[in-house]
LUMLODO-110467 format. One record per residue (C-alpha): residue number from 1; residue in one letter; x negated, z, y. Coordinates in Angstrom, 2 decimals. Example, Ala and Ser with C-alpha at 12.3 -4.5 7.8 and 13.67 -1.06 7.14 Angstrom:
% LUMLODO-110467
<site pos="1" code="A" X="-12.30" Z="7.80" Y="-4.50"/>
<site pos="2" code="S" X="-13.67" Z="7.14" Y="-1.06"/>
***
This chain:
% LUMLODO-110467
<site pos="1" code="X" X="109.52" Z="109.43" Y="253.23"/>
<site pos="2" code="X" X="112.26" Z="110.75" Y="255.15"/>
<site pos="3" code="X" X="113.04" Z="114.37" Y="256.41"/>
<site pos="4" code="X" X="110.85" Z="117.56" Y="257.10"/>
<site pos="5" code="X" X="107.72" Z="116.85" Y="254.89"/>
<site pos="6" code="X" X="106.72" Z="119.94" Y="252.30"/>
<site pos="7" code="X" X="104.27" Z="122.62" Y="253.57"/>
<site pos="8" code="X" X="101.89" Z="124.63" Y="251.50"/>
<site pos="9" code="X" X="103.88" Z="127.72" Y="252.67"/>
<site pos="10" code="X" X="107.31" Z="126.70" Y="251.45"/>
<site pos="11" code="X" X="105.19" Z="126.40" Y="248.02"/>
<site pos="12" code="X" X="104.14" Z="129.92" Y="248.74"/>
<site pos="13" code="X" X="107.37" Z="131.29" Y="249.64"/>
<site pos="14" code="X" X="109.05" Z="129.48" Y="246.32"/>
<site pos="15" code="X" X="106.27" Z="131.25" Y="244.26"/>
<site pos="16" code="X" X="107.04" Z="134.58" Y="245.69"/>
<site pos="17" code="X" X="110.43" Z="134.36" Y="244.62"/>
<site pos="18" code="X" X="109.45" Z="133.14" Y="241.22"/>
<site pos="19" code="X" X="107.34" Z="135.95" Y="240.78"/>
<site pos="20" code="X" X="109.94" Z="138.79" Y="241.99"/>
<site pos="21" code="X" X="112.31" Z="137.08" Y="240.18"/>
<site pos="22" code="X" X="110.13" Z="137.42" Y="237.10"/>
<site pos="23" code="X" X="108.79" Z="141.02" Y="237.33"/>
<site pos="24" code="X" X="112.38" Z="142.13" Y="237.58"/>
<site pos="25" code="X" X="112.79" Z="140.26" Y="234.50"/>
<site pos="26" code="X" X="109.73" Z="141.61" Y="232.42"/>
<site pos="27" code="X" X="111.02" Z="145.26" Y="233.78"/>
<site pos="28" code="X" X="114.39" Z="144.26" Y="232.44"/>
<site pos="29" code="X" X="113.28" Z="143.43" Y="228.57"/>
<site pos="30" code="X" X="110.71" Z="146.32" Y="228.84"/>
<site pos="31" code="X" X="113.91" Z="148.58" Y="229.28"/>
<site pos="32" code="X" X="116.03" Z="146.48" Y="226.59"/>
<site pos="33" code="X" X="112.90" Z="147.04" Y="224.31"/>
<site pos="34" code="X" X="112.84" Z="150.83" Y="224.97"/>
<site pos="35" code="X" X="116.38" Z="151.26" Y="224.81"/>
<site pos="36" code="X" X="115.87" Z="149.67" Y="221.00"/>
<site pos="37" code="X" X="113.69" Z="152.23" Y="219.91"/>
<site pos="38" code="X" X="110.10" Z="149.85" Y="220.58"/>
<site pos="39" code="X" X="107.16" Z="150.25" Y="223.45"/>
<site pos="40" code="X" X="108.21" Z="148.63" Y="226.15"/>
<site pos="41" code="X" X="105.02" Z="146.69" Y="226.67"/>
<site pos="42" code="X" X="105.93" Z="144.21" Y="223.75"/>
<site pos="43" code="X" X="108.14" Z="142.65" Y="226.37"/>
<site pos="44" code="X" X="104.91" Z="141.15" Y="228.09"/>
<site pos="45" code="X" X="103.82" Z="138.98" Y="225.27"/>
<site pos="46" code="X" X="105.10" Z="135.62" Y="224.78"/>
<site pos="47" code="X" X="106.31" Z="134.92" Y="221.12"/>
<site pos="48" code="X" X="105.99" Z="138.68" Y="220.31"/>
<site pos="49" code="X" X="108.62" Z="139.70" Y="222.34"/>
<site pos="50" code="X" X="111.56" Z="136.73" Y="221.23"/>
<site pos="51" code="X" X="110.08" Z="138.50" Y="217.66"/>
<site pos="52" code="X" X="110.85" Z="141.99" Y="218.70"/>
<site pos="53" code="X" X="114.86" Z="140.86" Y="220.11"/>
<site pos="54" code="X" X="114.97" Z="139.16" Y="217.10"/>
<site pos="55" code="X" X="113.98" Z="142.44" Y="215.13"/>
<site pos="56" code="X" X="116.19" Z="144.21" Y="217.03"/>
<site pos="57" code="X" X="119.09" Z="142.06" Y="216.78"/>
<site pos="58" code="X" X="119.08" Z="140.09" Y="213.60"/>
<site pos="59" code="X" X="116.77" Z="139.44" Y="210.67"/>
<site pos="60" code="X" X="113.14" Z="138.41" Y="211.03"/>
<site pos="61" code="X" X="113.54" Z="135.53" Y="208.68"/>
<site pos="62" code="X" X="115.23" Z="134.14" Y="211.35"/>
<site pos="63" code="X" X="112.74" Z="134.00" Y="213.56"/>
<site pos="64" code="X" X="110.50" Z="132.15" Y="211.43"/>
<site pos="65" code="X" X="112.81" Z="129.55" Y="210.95"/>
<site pos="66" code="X" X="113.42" Z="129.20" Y="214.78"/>
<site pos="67" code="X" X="109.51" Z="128.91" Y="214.86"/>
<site pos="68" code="X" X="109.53" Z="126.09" Y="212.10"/>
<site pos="69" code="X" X="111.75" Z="124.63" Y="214.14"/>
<site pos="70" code="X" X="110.17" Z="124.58" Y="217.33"/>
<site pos="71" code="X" X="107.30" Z="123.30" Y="215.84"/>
<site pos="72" code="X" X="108.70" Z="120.51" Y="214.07"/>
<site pos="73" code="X" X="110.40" Z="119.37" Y="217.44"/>
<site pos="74" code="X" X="107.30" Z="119.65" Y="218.90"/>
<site pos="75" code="X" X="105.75" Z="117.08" Y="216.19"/>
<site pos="76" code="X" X="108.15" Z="114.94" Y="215.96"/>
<site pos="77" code="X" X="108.22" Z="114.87" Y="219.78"/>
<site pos="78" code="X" X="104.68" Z="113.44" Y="220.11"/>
<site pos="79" code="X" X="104.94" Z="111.34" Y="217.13"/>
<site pos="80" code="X" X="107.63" Z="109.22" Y="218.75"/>
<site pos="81" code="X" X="105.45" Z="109.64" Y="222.44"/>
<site pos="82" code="X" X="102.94" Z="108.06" Y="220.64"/>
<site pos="83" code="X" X="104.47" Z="105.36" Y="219.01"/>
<site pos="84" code="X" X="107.23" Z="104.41" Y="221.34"/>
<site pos="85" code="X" X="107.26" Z="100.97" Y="222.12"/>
<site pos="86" code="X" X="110.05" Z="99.86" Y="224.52"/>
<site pos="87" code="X" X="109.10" Z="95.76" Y="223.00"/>
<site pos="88" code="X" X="109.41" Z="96.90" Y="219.38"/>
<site pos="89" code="X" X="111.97" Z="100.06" Y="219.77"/>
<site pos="90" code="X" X="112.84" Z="99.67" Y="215.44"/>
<site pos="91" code="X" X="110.01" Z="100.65" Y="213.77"/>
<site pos="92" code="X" X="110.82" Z="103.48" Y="211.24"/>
<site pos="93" code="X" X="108.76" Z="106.42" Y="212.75"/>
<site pos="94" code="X" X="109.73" Z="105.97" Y="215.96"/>
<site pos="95" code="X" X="113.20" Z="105.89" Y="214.78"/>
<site pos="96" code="X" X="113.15" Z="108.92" Y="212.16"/>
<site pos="97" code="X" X="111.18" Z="110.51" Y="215.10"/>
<site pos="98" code="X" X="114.08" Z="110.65" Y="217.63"/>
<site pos="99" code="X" X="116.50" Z="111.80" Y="215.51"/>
<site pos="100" code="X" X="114.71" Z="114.89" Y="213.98"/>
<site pos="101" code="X" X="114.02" Z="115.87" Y="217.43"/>
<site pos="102" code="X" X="117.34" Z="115.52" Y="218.24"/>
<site pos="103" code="X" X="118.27" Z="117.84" Y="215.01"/>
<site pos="104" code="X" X="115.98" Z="120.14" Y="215.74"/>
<site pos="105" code="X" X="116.91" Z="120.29" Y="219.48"/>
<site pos="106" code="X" X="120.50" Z="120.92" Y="218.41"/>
<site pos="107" code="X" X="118.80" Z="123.60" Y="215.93"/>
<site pos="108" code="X" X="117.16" Z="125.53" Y="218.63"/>
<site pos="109" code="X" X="120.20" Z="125.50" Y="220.75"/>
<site pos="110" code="X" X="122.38" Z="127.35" Y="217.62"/>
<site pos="111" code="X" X="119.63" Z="129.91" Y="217.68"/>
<site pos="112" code="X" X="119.60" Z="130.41" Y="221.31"/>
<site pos="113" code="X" X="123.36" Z="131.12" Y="221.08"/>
<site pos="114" code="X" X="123.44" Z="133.65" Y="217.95"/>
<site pos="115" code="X" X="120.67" Z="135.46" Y="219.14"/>
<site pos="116" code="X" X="121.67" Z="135.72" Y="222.37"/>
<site pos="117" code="X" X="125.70" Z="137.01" Y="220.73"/>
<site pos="118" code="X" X="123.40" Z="139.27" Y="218.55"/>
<site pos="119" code="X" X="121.87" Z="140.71" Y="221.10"/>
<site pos="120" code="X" X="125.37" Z="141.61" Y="222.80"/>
<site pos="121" code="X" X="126.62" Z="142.77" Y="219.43"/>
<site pos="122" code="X" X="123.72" Z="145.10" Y="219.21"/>
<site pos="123" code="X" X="124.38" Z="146.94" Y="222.51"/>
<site pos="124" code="X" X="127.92" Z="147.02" Y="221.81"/>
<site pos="125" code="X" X="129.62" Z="143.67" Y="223.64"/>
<site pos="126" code="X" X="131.36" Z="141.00" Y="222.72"/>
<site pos="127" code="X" X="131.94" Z="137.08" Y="223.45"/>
<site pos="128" code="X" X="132.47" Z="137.61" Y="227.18"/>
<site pos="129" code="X" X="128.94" Z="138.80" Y="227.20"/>
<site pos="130" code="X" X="127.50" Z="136.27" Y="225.43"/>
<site pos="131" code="X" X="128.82" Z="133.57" Y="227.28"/>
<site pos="132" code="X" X="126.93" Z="135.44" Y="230.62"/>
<site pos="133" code="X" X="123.91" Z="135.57" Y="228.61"/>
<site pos="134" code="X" X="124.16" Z="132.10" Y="228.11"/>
<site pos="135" code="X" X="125.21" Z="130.68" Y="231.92"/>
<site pos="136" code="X" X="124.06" Z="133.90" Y="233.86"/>
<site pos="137" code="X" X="121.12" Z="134.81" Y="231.99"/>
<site pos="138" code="X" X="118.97" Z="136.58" Y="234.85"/>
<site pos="139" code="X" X="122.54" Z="138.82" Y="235.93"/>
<site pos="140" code="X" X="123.45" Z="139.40" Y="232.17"/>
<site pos="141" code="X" X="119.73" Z="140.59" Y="231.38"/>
<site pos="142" code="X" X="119.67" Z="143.02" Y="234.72"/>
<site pos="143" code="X" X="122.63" Z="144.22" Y="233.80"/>
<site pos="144" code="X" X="121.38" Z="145.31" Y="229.78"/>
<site pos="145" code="X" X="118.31" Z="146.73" Y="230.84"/>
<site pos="146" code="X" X="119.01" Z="148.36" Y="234.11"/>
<site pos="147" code="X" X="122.56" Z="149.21" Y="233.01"/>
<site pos="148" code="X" X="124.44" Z="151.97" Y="231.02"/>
<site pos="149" code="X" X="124.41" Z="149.88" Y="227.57"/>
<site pos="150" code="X" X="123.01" Z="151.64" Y="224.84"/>
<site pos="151" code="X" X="122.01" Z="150.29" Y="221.57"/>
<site pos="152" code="X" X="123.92" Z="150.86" Y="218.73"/>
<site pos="153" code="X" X="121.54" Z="149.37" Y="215.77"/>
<site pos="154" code="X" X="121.36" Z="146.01" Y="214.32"/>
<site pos="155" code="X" X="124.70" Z="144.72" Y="213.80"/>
<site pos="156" code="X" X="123.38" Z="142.43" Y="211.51"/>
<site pos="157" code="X" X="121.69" Z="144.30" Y="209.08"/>
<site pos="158" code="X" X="124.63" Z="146.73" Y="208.33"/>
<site pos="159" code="X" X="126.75" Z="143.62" Y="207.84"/>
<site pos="160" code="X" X="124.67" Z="143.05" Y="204.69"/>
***
């Protein structure tokens, strides 16, 4: 191996930024979440809080089909890991199996982007937001919850 080899305190200096980098976030959605009328500490739990945008920013239905989703990926996933076969690459579940993942892949990504233009609608922005949600998502999320956005209800539901 060439170069400077890796010491166990670049490891601990890359973790230290991981972790500021993700308190700022937490502190971030805790303030999103308060700004939305819920307790901030629903930001800290994994699965809860995507529930809680979702709540806030579209219909829960919604998230329940993201969830399907996820978890059919996630099957489908290891039922191709586990029959893949590089000799004997056209057997039918193997097959089937890497194209729903690849459907349900693309599904996940269409939720990621509404959600994330729902949750811009719901604090009052528009496409240009979304798009920094989407590419800039630390700045984007800094600048909702530490920022002067306010949110103005679930665009969504007053659609209906």
């Amino acid at each position: 191996m060439n170069g400077v080899p890796i010491q166990a305190s670049d490891y601990f200096i890359a973790g230290g930024v991981a972790a500021f980098f993700l308190i700022f976030r937490i502190i971030a959605w805790w303030k999103i979440f308060k700004k939305g009328g819920e307790k901030g500490w629903k930001a800290l739990i994994p699965f809860y809080n995507y529930y809680v945008q979702i709540k806030l920013t579209w219909h829960v239905r919604f998230f329940w089909i993201m969830i399907a989703c996820l978890c059919g990926y996630v099957v489908c996933n290891v039922i191709f890991q586990l029959n893949y076969n590089p000799r004997v690459m056209l057997g039918l579940i193997p097959g089937i199996c890497a194209v729903a993942t690849l459907v349900f892949s693309i599904a996940l990504f269409v939720f990621y982007i509404i959600s994330e233009y729902r949750l811009c609608k719901a604090f009052g922005h528009g496409g240009g937001w979304t798009v920094g949600l989407i590419f800039l998502n630390f700045i984007f999320i800094m600048m909702l919850g530490f920022g002067k956005s306010k949110y103005q209800g679930n665009v969504y539901l007053k659609e209906m």
